[in-house]
PDB file of the backbone (N, CA, C, O) and the ligand in Angstrom, with CONECT records:
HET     ZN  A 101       1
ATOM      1  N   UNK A   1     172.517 124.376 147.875  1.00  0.00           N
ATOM      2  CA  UNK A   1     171.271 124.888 147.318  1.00  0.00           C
ATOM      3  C   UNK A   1     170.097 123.991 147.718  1.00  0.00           C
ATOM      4  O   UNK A   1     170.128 122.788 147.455  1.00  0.00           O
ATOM      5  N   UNK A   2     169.011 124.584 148.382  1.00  0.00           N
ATOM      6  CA  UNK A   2     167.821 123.510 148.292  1.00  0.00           C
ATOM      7  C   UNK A   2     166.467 124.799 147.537  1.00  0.00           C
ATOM      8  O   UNK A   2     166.595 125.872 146.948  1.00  0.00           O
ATOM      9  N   UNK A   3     165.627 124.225 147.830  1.00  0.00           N
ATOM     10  CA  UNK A   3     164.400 124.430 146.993  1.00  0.00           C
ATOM     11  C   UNK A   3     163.265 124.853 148.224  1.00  0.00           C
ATOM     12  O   UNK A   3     163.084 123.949 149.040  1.00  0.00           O
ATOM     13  N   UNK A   4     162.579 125.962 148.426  1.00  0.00           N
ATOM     14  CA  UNK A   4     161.642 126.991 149.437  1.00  0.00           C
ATOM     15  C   UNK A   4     160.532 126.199 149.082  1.00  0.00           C
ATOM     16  O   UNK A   4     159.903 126.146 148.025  1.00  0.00           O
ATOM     17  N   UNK A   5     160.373 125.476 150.349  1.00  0.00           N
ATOM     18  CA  UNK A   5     158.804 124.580 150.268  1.00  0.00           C
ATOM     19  C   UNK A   5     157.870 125.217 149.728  1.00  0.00           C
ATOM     20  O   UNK A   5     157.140 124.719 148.871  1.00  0.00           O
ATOM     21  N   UNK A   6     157.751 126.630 150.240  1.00  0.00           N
ATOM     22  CA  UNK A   6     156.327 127.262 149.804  1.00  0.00           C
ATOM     23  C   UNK A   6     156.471 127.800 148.163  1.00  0.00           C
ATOM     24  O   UNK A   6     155.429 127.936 147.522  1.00  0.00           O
ATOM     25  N   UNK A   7     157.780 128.094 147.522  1.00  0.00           N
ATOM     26  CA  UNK A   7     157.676 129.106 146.211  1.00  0.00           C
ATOM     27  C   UNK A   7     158.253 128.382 145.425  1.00  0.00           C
ATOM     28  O   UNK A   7     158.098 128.628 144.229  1.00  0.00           O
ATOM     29  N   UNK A   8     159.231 127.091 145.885  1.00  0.00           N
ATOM     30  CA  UNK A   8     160.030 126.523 144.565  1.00  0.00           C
ATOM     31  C   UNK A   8     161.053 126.936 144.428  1.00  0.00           C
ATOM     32  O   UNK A   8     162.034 126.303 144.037  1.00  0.00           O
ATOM     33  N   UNK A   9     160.993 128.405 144.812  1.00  0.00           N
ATOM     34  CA  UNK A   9     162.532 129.296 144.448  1.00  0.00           C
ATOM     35  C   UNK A   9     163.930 128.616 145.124  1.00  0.00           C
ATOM     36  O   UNK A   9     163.956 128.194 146.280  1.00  0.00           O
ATOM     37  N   UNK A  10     164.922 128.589 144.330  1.00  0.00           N
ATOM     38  CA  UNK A  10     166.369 128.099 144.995  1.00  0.00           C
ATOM     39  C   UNK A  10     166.744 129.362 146.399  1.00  0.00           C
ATOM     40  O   UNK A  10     166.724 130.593 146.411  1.00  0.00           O
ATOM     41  N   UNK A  11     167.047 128.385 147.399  1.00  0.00           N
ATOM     42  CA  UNK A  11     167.889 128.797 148.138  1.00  0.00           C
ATOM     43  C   UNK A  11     168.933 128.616 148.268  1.00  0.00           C
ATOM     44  O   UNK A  11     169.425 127.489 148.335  1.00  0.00           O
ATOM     45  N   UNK A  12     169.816 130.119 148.370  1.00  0.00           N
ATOM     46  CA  UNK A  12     171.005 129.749 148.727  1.00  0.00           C
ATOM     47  C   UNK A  12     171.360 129.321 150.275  1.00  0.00           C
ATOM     48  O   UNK A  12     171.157 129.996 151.284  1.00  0.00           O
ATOM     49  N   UNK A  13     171.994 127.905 150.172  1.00  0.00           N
ATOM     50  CA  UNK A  13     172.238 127.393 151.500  1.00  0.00           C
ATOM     51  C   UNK A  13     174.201 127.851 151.373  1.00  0.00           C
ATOM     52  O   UNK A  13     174.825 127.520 150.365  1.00  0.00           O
ATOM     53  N   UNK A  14     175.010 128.738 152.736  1.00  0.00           N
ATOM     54  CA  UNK A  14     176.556 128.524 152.688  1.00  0.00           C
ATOM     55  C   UNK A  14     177.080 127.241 152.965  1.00  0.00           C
ATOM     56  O   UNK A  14     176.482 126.288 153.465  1.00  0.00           O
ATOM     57  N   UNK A  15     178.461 127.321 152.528  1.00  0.00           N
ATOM     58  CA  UNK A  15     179.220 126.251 152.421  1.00  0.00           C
ATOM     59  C   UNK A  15     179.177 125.734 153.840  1.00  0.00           C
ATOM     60  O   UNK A  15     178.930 124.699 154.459  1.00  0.00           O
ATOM     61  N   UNK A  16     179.456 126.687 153.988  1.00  0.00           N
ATOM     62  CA  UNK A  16     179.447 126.364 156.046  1.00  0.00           C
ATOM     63  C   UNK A  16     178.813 126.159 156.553  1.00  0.00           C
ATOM     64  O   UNK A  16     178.966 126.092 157.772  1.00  0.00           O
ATOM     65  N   UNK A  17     177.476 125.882 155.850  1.00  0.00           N
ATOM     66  CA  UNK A  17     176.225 126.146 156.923  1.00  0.00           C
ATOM     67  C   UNK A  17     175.879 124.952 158.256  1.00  0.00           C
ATOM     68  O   UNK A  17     176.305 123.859 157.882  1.00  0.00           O
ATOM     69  N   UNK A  18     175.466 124.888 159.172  1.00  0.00           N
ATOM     70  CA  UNK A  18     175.574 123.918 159.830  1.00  0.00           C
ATOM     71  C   UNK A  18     173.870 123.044 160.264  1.00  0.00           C
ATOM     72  O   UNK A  18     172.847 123.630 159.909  1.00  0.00           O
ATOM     73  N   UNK A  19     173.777 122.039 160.817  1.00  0.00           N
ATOM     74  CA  UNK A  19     172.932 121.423 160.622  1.00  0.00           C
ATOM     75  C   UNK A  19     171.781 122.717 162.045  1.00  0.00           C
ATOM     76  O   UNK A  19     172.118 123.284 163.084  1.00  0.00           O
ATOM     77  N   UNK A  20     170.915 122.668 161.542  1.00  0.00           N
ATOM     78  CA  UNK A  20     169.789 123.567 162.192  1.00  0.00           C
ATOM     79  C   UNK A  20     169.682 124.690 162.333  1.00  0.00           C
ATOM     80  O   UNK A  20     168.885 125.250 163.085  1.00  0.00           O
ATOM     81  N   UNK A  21     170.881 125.442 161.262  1.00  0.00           N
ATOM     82  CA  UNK A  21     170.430 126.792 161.086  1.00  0.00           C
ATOM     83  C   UNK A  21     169.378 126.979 159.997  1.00  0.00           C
ATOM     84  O   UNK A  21     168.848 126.274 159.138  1.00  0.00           O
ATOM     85  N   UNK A  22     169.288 128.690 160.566  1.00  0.00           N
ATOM     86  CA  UNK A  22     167.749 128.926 160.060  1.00  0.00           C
ATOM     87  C   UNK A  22     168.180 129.420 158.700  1.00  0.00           C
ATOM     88  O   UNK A  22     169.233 130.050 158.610  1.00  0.00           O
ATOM     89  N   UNK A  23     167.466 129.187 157.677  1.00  0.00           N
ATOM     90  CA  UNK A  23     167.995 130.041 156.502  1.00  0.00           C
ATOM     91  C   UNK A  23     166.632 130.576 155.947  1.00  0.00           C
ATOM     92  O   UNK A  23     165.630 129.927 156.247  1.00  0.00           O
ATOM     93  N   UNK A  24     166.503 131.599 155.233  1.00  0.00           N
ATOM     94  CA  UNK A  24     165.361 132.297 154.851  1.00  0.00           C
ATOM     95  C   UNK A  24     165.160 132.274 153.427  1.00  0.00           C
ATOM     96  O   UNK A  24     166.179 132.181 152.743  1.00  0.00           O
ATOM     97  N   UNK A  25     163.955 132.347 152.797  1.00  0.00           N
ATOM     98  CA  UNK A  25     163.565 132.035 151.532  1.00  0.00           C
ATOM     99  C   UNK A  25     163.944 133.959 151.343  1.00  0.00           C
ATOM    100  O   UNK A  25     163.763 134.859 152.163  1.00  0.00           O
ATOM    101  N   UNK A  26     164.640 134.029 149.601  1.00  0.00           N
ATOM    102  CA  UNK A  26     164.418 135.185 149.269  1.00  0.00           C
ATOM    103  C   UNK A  26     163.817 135.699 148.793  1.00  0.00           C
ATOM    104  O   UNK A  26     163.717 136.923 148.879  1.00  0.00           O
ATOM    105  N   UNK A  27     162.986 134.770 147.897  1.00  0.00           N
ATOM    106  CA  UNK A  27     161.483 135.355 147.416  1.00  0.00           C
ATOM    107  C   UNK A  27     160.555 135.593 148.530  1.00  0.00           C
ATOM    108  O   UNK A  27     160.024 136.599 149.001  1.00  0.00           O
ATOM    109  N   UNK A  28     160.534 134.340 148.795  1.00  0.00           N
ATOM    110  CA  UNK A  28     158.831 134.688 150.215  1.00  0.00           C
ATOM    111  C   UNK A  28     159.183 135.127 151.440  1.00  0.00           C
ATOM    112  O   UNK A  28     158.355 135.568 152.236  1.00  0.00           O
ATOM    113  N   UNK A  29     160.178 135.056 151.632  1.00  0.00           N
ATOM    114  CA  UNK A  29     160.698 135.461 153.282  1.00  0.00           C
ATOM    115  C   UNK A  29     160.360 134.477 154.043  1.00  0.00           C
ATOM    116  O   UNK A  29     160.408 134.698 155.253  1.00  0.00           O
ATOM    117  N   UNK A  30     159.919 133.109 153.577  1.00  0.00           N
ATOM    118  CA  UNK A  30     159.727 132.019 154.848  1.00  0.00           C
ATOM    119  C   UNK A  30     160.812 131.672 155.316  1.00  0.00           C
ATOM    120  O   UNK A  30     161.685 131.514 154.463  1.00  0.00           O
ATOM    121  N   UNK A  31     161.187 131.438 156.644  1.00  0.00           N
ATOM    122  CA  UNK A  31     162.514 130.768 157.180  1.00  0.00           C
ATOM    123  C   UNK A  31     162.032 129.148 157.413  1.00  0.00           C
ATOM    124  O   UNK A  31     161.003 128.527 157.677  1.00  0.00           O
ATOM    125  N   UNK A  32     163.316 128.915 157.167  1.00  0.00           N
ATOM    126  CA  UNK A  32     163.495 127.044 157.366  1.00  0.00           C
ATOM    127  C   UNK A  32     164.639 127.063 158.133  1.00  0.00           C
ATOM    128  O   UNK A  32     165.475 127.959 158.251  1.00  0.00           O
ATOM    129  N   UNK A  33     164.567 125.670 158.784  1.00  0.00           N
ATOM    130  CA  UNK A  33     165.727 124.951 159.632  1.00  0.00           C
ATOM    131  C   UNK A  33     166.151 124.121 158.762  1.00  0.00           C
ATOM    132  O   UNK A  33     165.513 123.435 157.963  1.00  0.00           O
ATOM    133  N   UNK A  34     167.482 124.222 158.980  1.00  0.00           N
ATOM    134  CA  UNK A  34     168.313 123.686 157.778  1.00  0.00           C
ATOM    135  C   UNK A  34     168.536 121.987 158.879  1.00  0.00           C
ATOM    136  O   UNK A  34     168.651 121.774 160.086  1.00  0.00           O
ATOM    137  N   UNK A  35     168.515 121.421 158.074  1.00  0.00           N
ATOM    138  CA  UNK A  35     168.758 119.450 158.294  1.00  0.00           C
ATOM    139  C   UNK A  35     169.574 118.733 157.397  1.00  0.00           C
ATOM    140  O   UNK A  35     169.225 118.243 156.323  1.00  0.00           O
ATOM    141  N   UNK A  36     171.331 118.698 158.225  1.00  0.00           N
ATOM    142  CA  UNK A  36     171.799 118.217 157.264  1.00  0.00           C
ATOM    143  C   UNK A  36     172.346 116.268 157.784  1.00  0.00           C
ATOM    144  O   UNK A  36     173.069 115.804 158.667  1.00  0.00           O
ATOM    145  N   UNK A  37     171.535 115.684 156.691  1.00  0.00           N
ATOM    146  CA  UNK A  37     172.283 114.288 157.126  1.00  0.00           C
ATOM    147  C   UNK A  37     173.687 114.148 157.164  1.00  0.00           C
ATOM    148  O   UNK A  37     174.481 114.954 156.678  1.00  0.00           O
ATOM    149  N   UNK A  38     174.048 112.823 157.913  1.00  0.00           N
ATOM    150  CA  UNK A  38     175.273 112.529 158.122  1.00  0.00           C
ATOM    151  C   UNK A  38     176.184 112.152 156.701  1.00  0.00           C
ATOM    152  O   UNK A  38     177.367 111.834 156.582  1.00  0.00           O
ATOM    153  N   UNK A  39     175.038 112.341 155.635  1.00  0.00           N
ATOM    154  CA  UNK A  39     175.642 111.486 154.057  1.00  0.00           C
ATOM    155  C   UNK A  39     175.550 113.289 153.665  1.00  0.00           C
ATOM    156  O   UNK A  39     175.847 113.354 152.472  1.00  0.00           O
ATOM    157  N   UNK A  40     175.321 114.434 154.089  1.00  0.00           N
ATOM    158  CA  UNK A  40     175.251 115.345 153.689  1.00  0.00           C
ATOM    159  C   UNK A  40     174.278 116.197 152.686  1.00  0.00           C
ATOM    160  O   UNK A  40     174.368 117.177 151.946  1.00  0.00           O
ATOM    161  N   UNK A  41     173.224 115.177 153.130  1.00  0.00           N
ATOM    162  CA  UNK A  41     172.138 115.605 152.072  1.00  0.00           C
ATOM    163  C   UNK A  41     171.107 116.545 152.903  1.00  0.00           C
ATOM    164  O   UNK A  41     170.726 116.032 153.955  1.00  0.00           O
ATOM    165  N   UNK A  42     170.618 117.769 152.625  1.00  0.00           N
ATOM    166  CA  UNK A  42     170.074 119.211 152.907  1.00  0.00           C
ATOM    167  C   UNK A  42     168.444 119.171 152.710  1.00  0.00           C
ATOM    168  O   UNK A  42     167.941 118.962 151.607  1.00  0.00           O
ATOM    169  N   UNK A  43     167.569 119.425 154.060  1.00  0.00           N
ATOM    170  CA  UNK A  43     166.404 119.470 153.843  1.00  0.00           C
ATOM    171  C   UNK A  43     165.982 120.321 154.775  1.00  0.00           C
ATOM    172  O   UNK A  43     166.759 120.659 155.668  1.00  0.00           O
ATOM    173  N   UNK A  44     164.807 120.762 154.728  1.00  0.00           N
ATOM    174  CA  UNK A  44     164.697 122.037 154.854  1.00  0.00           C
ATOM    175  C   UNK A  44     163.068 122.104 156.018  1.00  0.00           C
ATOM    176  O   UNK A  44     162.063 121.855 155.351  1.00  0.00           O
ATOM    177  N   UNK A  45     162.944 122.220 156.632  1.00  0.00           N
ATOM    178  CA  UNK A  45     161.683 122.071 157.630  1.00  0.00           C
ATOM    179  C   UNK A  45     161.239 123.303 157.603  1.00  0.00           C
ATOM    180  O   UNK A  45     161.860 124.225 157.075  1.00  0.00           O
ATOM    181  N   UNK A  46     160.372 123.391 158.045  1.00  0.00           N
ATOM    182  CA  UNK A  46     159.737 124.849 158.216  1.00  0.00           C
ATOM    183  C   UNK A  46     159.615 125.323 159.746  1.00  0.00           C
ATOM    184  O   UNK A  46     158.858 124.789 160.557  1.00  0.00           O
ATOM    185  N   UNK A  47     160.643 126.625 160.082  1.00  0.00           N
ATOM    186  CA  UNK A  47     160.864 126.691 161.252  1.00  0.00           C
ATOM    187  C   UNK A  47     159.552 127.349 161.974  1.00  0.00           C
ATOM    188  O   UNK A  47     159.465 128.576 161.937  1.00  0.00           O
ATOM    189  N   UNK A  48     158.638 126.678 162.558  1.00  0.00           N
ATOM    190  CA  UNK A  48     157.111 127.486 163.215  1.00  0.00           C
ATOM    191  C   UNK A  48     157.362 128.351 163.977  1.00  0.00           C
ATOM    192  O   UNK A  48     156.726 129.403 163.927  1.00  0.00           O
ATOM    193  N   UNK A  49     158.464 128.132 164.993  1.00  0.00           N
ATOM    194  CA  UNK A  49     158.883 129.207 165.948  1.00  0.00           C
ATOM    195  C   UNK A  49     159.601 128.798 166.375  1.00  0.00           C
ATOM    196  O   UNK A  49     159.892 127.749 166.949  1.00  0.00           O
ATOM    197  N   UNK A  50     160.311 130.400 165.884  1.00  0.00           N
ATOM    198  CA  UNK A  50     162.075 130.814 166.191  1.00  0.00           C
ATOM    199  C   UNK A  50     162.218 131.245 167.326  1.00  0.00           C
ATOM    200  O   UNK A  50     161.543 132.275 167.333  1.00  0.00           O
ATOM    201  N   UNK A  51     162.778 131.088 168.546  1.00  0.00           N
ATOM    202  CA  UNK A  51     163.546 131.912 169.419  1.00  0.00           C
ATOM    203  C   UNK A  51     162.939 130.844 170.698  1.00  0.00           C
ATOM    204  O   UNK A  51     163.128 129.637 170.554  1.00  0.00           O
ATOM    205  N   UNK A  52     162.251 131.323 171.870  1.00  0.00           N
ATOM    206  CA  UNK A  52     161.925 130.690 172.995  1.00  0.00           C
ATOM    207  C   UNK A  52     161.690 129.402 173.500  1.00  0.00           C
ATOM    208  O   UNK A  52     161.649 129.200 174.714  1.00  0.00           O
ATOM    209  N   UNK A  53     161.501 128.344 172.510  1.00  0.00           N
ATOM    210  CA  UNK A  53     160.327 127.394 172.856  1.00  0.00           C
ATOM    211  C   UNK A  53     161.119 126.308 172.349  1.00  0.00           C
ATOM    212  O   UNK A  53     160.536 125.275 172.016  1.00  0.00           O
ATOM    213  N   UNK A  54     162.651 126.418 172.220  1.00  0.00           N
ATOM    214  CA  UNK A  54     163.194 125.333 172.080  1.00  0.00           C
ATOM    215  C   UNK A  54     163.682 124.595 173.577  1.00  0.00           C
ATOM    216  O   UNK A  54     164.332 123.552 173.507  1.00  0.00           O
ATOM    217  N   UNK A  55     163.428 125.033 174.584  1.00  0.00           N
ATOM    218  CA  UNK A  55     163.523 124.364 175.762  1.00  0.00           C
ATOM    219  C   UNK A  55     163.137 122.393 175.780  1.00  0.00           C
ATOM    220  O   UNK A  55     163.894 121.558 176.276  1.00  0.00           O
ATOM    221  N   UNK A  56     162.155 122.170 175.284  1.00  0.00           N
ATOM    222  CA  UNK A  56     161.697 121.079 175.538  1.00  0.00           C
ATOM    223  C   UNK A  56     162.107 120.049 174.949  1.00  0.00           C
ATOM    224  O   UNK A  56     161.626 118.949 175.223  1.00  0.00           O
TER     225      UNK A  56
HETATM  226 ZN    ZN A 101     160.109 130.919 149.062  1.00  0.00          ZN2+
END
């Protein structure tokens, strides 16, 4: 579970989830990149743009 930067609202993060997937707020519909440390602790970035522009 983490917490939607923009609304507060809980997200559900899966058990499985892996470090830099995108997960989406269900209240606001913002998506985040999921960041999980090596101690397993879950934070949540705000993904600006999804798809092309991870090349660099
Ligand atoms: Zn939200």
């Amino acid at each position: 579970m983490a917490s939607c930067l923009e609304c507060n609202q809980n997200i559900r993060v899966p058990q499985d989830a892996i470090d830099g997937e995108i997960v989406t707020c269900g209240d606001c519909g913002t998506c985040f990149e999921l960041e999980i440390s090596e101690s397993g602790v879950l934070t949540l970035k705000t993904a600006e743009s999804v798809g092309e522009d991870w090349g660099e």
